[in-house]
N, C-alpha and C positions, 0 to 999 in steps of 0.2 A: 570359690566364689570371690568375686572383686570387691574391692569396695565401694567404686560406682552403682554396683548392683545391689550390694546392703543398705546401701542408702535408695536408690530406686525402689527395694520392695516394702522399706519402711514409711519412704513416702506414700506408695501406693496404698499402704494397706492406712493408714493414717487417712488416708482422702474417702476410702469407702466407709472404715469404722465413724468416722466424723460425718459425715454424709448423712448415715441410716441416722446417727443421734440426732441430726439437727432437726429430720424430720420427724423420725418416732417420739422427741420429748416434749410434751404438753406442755414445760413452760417456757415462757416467750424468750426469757432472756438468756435460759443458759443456748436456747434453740438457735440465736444469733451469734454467742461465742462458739458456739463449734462450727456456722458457718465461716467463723474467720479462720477458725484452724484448718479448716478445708482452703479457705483460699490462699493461704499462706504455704499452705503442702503441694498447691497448683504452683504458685510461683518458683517453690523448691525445682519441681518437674520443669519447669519452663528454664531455669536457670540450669540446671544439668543437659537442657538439648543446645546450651548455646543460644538462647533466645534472652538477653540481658536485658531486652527492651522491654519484651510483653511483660519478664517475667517482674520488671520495675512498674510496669503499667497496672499489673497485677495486684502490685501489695498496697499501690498509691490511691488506685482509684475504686478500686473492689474495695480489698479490705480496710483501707485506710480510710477512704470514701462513704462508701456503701454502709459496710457494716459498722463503723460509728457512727453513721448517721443512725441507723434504727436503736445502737445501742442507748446514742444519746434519748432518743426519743422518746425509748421506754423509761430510759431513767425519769427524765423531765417531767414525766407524765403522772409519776406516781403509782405505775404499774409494773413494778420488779418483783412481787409477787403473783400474779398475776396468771392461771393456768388457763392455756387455750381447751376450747371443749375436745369430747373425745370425737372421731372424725365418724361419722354416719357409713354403717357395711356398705350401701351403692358407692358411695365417693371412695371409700375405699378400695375397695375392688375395683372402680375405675381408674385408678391410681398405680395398683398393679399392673394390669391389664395396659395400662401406657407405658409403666416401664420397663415390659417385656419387652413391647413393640418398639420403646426407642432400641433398646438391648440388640432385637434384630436389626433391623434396619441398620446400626453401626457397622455390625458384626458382616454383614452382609457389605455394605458399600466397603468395608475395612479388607474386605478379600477379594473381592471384584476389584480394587484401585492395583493399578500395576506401579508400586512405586518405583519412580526414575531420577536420577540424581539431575538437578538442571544442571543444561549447560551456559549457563549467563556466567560473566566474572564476576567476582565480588567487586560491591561496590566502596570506596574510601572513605570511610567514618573522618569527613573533613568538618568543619563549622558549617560548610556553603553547602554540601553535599546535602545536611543534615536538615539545615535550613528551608532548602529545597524540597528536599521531600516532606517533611511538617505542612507545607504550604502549599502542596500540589495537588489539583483533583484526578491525576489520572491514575490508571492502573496501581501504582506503586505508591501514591500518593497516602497520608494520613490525614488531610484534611476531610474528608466524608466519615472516618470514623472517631475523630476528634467531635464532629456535630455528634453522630451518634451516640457517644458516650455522654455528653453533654444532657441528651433527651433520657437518656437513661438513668442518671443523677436525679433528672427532671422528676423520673415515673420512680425513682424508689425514693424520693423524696414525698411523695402524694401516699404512695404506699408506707407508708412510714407512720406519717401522720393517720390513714385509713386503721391502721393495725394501734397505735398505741391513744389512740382516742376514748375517752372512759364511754361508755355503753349505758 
């Protein structure tokens, strides 16, 4: 075995072990430290496919972003003790029952896609090039997901506040 691959199955198993904690543990704060160990094992993945961009996008604006926002928030708040209740058997079994269904549905489009290597040339990691596409709405463009990300800070900022608000 390679050691691209040791490190691939270590991240991999890192991103599901971190995953089930973040959601199986009652309390709030460690619930958000293991979501950044998930997202920092995503950006490892992103960074092993050659994607230096997402995988910066990843740690800056998720984990860097996101989950210190909620961590600050719990802190600030007064609630770092704080256990969420335990989840109600319908919601929980609905919970399963959804992540089977995403489970298929992956697993299903992930074998139907016929993957094909493009044929585009790469493009020149110039300043103008880069510039450009930061500020473009078309196809290739990052300006529409720039907004998006933007609203997305928006909404786990509301959720943030929703979540570590004393009750």
């Amino acid at each position: 075995m390679t050691g691209p691959k040791i490190i691939f199955y270590i991240l991999a198993a890192a991103i599901v072990v971190f995953s089930v904690l973040s959601v199986a543990d009652r309390r709030i704060l460690r619930a958000a430290i293991y979501l950044l160990f998930v997202l920092v094992a995503m950006a490892g993945l992103y960074y092993m496919m050659n994607f230096q961009f997402l995988a910066a996008v990843q740690l800056i604006i998720y984990a860097g972003g996101i989950v210190v926002l909620i961590i600050f928030s719990i802190l600030l708040t007064s609630q770092i003790n704080s256990k969420l209740d335990p989840p109600k058997l319908g919601n929980l079994l609905l919970g399963v029952i959804t992540a089977i269904g995403g489970i298929a549905i992956s697993a299903v489009t992930i074998v139907k896609y016929g993957f094909t290597p493009a044929n585009q040339p790469a493009i020149e990691p110039t300043m103008r090039t880069i510039g450009h596409q930061l500020m473009d709405t078309s196809e290739y463009g990052y300006a529409l997901p720039f907004e998006v990300i933007g609203i997305l800070l928006l909404a786990a900022l509301v959720g943030t506040i929703f979540i570590a608000r004393k009750t």
